[in-house]
C-alpha positions as CSV (number, residue, x, y, z in Angstrom):
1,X,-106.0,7.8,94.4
2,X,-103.9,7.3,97.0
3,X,-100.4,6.2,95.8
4,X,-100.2,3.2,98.1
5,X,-103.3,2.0,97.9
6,X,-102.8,-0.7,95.3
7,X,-99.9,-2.5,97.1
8,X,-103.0,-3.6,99.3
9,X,-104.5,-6.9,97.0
10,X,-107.7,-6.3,97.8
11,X,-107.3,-2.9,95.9
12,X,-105.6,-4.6,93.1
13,X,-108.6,-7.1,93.0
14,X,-111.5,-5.4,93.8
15,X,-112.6,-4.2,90.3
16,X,-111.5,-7.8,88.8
17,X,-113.9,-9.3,86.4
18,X,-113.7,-13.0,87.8
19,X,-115.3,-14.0,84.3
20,X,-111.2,-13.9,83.0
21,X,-110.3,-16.8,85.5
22,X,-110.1,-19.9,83.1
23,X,-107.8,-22.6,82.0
24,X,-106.0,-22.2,85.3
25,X,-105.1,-18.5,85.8
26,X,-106.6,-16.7,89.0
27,X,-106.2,-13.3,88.6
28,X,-106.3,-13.0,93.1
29,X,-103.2,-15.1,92.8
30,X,-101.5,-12.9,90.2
31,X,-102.8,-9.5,92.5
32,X,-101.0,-11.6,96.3
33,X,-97.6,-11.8,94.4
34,X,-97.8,-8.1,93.0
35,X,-98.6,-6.9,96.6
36,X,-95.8,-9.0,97.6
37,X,-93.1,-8.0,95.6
38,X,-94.2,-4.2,96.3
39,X,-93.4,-4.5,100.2
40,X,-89.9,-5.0,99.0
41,X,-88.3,-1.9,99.0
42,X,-91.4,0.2,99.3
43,X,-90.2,3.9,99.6
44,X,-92.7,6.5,101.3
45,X,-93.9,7.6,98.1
46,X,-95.4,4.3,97.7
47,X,-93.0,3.8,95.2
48,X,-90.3,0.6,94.6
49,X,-86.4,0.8,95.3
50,X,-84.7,-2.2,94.4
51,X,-81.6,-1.5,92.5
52,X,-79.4,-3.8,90.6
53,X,-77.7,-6.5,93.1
54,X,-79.4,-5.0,95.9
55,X,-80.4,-6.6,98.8
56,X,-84.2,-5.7,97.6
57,X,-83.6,-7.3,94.8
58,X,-81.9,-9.9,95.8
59,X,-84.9,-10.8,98.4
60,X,-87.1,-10.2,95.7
61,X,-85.8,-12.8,93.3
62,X,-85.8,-14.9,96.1
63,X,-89.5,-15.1,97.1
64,X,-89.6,-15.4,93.0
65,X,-87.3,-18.6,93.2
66,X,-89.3,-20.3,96.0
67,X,-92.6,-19.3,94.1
68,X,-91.4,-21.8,91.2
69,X,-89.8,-24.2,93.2
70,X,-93.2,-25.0,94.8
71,X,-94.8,-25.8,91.3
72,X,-91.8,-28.1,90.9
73,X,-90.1,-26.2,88.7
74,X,-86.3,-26.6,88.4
75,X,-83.9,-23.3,89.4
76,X,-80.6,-22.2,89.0
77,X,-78.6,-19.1,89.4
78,X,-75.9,-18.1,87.2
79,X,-72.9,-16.6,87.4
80,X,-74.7,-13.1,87.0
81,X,-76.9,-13.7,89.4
82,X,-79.6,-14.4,86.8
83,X,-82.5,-16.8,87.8
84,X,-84.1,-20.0,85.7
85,X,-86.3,-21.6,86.1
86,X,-87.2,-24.2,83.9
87,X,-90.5,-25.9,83.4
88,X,-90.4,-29.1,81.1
89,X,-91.9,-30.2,77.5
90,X,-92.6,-33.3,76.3
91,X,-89.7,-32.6,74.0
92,X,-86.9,-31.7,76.8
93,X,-84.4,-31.9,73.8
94,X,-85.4,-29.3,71.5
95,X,-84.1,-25.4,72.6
96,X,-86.4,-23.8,75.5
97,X,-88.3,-21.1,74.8
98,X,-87.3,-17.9,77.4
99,X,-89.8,-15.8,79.0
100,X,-89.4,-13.3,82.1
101,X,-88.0,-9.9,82.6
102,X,-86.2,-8.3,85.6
103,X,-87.1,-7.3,89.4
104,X,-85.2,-4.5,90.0
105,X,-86.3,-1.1,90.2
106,X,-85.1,2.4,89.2
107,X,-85.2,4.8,92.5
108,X,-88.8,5.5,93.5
109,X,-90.0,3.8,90.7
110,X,-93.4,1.5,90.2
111,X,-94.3,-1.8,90.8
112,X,-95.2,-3.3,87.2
113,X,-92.0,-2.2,85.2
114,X,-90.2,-5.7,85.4
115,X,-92.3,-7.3,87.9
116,X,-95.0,-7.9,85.7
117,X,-93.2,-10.2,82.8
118,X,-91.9,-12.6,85.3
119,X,-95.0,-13.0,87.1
120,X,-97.7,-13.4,84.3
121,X,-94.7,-15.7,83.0
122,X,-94.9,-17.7,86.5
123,X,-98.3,-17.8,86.1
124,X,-98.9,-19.0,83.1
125,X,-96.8,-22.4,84.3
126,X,-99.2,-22.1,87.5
127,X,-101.9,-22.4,85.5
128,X,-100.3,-25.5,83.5
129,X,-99.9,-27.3,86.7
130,X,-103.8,-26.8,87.3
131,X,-104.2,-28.5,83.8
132,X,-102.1,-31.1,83.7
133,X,-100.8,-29.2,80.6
134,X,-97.3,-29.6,79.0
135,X,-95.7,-28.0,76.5
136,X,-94.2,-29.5,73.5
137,X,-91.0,-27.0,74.3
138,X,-89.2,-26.7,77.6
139,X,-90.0,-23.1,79.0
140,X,-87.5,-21.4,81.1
141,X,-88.9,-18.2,83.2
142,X,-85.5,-16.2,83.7
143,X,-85.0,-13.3,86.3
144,X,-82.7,-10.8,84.8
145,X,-80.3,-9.0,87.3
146,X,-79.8,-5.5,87.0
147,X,-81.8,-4.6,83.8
148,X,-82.2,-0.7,84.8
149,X,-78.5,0.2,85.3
150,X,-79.4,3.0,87.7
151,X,-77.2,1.9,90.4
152,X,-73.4,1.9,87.6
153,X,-75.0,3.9,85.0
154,X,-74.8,0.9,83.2
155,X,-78.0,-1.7,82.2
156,X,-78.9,-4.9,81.0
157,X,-76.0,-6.2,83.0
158,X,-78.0,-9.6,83.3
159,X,-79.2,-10.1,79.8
160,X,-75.6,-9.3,78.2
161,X,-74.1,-11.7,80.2
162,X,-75.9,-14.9,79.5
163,X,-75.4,-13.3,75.9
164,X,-71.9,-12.7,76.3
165,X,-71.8,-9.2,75.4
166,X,-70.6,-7.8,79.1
167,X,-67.2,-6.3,79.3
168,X,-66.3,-7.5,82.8
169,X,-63.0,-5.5,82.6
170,X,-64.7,-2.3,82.1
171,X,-67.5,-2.7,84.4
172,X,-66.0,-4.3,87.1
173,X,-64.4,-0.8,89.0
174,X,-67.0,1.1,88.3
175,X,-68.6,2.7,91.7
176,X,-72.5,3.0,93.1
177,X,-72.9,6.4,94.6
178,X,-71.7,4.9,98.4
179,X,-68.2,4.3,97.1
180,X,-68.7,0.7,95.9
181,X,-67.1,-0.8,92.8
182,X,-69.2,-3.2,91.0
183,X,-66.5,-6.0,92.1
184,X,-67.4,-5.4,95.9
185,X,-71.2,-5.2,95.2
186,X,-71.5,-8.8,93.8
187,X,-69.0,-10.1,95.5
188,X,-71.7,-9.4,98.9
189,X,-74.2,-11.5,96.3
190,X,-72.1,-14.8,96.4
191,X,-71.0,-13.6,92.9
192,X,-66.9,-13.3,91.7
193,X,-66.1,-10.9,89.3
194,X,-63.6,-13.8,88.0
195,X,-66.3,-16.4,87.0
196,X,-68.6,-13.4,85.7
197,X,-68.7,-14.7,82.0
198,X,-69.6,-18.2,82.7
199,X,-73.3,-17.0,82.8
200,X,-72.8,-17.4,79.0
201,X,-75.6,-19.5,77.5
202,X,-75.2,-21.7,74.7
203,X,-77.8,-19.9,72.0
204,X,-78.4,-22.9,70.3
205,X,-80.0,-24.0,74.0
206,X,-82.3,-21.4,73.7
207,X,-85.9,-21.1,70.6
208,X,-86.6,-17.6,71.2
209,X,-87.2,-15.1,74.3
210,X,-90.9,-13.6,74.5
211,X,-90.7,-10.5,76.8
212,X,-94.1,-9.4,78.5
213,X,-93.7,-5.6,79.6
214,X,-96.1,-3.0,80.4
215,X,-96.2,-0.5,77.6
216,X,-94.7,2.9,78.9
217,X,-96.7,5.1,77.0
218,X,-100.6,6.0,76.3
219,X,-101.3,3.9,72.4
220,X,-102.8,0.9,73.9
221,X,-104.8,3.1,76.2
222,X,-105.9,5.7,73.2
223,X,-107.1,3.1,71.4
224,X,-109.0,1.1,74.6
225,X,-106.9,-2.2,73.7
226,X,-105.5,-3.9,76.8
227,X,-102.6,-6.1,75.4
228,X,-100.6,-4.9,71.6
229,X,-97.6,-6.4,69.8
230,X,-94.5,-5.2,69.7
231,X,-93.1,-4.6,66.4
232,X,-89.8,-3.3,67.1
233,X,-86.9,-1.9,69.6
234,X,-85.7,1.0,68.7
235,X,-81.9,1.3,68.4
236,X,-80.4,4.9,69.7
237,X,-78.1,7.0,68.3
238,X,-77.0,10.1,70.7
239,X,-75.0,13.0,69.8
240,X,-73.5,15.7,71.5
241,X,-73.1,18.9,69.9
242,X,-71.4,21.9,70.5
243,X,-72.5,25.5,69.3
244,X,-69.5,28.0,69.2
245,X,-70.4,31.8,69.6
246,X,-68.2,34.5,71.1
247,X,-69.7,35.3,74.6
248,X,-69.8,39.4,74.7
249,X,-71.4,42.2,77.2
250,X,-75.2,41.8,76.8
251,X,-75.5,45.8,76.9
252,X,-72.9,46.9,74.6
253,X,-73.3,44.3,71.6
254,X,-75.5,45.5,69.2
255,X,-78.3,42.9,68.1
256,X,-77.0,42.8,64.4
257,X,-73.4,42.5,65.3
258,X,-73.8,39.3,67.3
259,X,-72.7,35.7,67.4
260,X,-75.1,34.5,69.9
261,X,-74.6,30.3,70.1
262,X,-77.8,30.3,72.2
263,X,-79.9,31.6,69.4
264,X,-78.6,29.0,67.3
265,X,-79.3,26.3,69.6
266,X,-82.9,27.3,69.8
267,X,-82.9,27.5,66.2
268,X,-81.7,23.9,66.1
269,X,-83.5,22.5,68.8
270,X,-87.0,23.6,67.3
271,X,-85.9,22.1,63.9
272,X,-85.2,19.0,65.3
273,X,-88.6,18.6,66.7
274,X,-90.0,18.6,63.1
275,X,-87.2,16.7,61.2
276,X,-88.5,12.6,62.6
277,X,-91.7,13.2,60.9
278,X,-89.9,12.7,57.6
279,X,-88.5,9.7,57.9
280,X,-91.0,7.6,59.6
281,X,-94.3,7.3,62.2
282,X,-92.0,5.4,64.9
283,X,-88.7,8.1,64.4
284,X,-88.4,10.3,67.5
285,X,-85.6,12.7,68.5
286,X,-85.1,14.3,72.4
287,X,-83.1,17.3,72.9
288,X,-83.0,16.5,76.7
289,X,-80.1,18.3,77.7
290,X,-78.7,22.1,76.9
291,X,-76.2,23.9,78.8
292,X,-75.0,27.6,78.1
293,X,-72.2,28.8,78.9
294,X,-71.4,31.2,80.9
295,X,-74.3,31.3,82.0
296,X,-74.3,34.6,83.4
297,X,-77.7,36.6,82.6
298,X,-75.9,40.0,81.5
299,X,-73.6,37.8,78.9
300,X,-73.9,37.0,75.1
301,X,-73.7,32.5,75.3
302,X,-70.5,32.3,73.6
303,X,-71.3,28.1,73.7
304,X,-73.9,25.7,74.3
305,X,-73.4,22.3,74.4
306,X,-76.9,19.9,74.2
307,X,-77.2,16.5,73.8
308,X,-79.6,14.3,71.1
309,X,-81.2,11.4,71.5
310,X,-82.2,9.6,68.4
311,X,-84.8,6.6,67.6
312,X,-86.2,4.1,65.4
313,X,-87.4,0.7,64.9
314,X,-85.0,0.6,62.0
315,X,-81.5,1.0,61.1
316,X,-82.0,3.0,57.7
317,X,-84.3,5.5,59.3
318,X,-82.0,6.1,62.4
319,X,-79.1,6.7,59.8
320,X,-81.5,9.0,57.6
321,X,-82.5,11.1,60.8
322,X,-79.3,11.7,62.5
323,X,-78.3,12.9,58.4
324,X,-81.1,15.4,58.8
325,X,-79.8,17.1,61.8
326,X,-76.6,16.8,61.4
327,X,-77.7,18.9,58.1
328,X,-79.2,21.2,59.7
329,X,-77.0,21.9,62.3
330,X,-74.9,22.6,59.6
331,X,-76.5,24.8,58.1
332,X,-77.4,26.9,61.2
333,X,-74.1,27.1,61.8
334,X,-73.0,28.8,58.6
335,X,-76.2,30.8,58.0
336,X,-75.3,32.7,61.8
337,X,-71.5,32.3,61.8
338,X,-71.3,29.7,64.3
339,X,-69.0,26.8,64.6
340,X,-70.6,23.6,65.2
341,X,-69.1,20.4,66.6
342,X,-70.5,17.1,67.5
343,X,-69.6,13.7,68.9
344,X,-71.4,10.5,68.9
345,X,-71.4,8.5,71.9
346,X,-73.4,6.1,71.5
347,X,-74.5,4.2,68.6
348,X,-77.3,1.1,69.6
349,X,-78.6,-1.0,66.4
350,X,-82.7,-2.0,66.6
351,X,-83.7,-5.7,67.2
352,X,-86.0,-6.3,64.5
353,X,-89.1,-8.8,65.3
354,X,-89.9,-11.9,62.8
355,X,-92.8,-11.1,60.6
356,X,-94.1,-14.4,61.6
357,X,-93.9,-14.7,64.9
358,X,-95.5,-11.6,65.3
359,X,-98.5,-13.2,63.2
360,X,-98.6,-15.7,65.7
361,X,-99.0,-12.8,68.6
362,X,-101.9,-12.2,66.6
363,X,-103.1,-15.3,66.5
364,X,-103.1,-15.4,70.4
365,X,-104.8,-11.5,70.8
366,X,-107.7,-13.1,68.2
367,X,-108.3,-16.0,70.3
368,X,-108.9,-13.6,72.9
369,X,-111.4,-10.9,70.9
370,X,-108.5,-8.3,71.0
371,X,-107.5,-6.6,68.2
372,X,-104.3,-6.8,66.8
373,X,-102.3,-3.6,67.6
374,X,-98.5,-3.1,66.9
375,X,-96.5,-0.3,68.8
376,X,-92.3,-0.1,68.6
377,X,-91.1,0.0,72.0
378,X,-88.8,3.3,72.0
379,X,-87.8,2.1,75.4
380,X,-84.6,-0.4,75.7
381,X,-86.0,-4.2,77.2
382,X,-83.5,-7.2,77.8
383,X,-85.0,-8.6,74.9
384,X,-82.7,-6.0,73.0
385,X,-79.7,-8.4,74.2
386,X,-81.4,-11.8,73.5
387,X,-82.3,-9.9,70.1
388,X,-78.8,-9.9,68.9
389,X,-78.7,-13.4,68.5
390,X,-82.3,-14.9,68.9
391,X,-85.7,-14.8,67.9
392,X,-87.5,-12.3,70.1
393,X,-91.3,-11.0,70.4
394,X,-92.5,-8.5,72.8
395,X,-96.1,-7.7,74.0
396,X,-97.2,-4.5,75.8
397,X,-99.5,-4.3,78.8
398,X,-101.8,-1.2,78.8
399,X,-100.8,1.3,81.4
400,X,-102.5,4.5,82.9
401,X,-101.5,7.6,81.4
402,X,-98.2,5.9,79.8
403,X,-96.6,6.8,83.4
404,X,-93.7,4.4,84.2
405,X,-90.6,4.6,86.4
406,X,-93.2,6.4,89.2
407,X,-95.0,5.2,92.2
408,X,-97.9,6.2,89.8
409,X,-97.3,3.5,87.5
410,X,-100.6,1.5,86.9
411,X,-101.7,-1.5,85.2
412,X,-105.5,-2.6,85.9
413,X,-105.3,-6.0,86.5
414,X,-108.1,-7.2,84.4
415,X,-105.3,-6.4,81.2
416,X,-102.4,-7.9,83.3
417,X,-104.6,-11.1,83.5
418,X,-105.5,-10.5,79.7
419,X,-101.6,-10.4,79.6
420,X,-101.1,-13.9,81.2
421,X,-103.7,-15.5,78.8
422,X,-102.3,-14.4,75.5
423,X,-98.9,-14.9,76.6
424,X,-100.4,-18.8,77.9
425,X,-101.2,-19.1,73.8
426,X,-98.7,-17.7,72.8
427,X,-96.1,-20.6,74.4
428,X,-98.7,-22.9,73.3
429,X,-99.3,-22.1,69.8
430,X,-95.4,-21.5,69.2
431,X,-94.3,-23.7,66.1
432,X,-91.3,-25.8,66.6
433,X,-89.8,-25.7,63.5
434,X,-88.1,-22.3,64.8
């Protein structure tokens, strides 16, 4: 398939079973405004470029913005440059229940990742409109700015910020790749640095935040189910180690007589791979970086640094797994007379999702003869920020191959319409007690 074919909407429509257009949802209106968003910042790859407080992204949000306004929905910007809209119950003055996601892109990256949990949000309040329906709840659709971080290293700039978690003095000289500090970026968005933290909700404003994403990996798609629940973010622990040899001529050191920290490396690295499977299914651990040194291909490696990325739904097993290898590095260490040294730098708790709320999820894939099917996100989602403080629930789109963050990202749009109708329960069907 030709990578750009789907930012046409009659590709995006053509294999559409029209049978899924009920209760107000048109799946040929959902497919326009994905073809719409696409054109902006459409790279020659046929991929998306719209980083963080970009003018892409800015233009995106905007056609977004004018999008709700024409269903008569009320929207704001904050101070971060987040957009709200908010779309009201018949109980205005209980808390709102948050839906969206973000618009903004990582370089060459696809056009679903973001997009799609803002629009199946939008229209699922399109579809209210047809019906004359309201919610008991006020709903506010929210745009989050900046959620990949590609452009500062950074991410979830958005989401922290209305949760008040952003450290405006560290962030706020940091520099994109042309030079710019973050100040003098949003400053060309109408934003001030100064006024930053005033995006800073009230929590008790807000019921929960339900987060519609497309999955990011190939479960739902093994097991043929177009929509699952989300049972978990992982949290991340990484750690960056440091194998200690003594780097010697490659020719004269005997094999017996070495201390070769590249060979103990690999020894550790192929450990790792086996040490998640005892703690849990959803543990994972990524050795995604190693670098020798010297380097030099007729010399012993007297030291190799490499870098661990560590995963889990759960707090206990994260703490377990990162005990395991740091064990066995350990170990290695001593059993090749190596030194070993490490560093954590980073340390990121899971967010947990309520047993019952995800029984209501089910409730809404059941009305819809889908199976319930629960899959931890290992990816990061601003619903890891609302998280912290809120009531959150997450549910996964299928998508081809589990390819994301590539102009080969694919969702059929038969499940993104499945999406918009379970997420349309989901709001309907959510108690207000919580």
């Amino acid at each position: 398939m030709n990578s750009t074919c789907y930012l046409n909407k009659e590709y995006l429509y053509k294999d559409y079973d029209k049978k899924l257009d009920f209760e107000g949802v048109e799946g040929e209106r959902l497919a326009h405004r994905l073809s719409k968003i696409a054109e902006i910042g459409l790279t020659k790859e046929g991929g998306a470029n719209r980083p963080g407080y970009s003018e892409e992204e800015r233009e995106a949000k905007n056609i977004v913005r004018k999008w709700m306004e024409g269903l008569g929905v009320t929207v704001q910007e904050d101070a971060a440059g987040n957009i709200i809209g908010k779309f009201l119950g018949k109980r205005s003055k209980l808390p709102s229940i948050m839906t969206g996601s973000h618009i903004d892109t990582v370089p060459n990256g696809g056009h679903f990742d973001g997009v799609l949990g803002v629009l199946t949000a939008l229209e699922v309040i399109e579809s209210w409109k047809k019906q004359n329906y309201i919610p008991d709840r006020s709903i506010e659709l929210v745009i989050f700015s900046d959620e990949e971080g590609t452009r500062f290293n950074t991410g979830f700039t958005g989401s922290q910020a209305m949760m008040g978690d952003l450290n405006i003095k560290e962030i706020s000289n940091l520099r994109d790749k042309t030079g710019l500090t973050f100040k003098e970026v949003i400053k060309k968005n109408n934003l001030s640095i100064s006024k930053f933290n005033n995006a800073e909700r009230n929590k008790s404003e807000i019921a929960a935040f339900v987060e519609l994403h497309i999955e990011q990996g190939r479960q739902l798609e093994k097991f043929k189910q177009p929509v699952g629940i989300v049972s978990g973010i992982s949290g991340q622990n990484i750690i960056e180690f440091s194998f200690f040899g003594i780097a010697e001529h490659a020719g004269n050191t005997p094999m017996d007589d070495r201390q070769d920290a590249l060979v103990a490396a690999s020894e550790f690295v192929q450990a790792v791979e086996k040490l998640p499977r005892q703690v849990s299914n959803s543990a994972v651990a990524t050795i995604g970086q190693l670098r020798p040194y010297p380097n030099g291909v007729n010399v012993i490696p007297g030291r190799v640094d490499l870098s661990v990325d560590i995963r889990d739904i759960k707090k206990t097993n994260i703490n377990e797994l990162t005990n395991l290898i740091l064990n066995k590095a350990n170990n290695i260490s001593h059993e090749r007379n190596i030194v070993v040294k490490w560093e954590e730098t980073l340390n990121v708790n899971p967010v947990s999702i309520e047993k019952e709320i995800q029984e209501i999820q089910a409730l809404s894939l059941q009305k819809h003869q889908i199976k319930p099917f629960h899959i931890p996100s290992g990816a990061g989602h601003d619903a890891m920020s609302l998280g912290k403080y809120l009531p959150v629930s997450m549910f996964f789109v299928r998508c081809r191959d589990g390819i994301s963050h590539n102009p080969r990202e694919w969702t059929n749009l038969n499940d993104c319409i499945y999406g918009v109708h379970i997420l349309k329960d989901f709001l309907e069907r959510f108690p207000t007690r919580i």
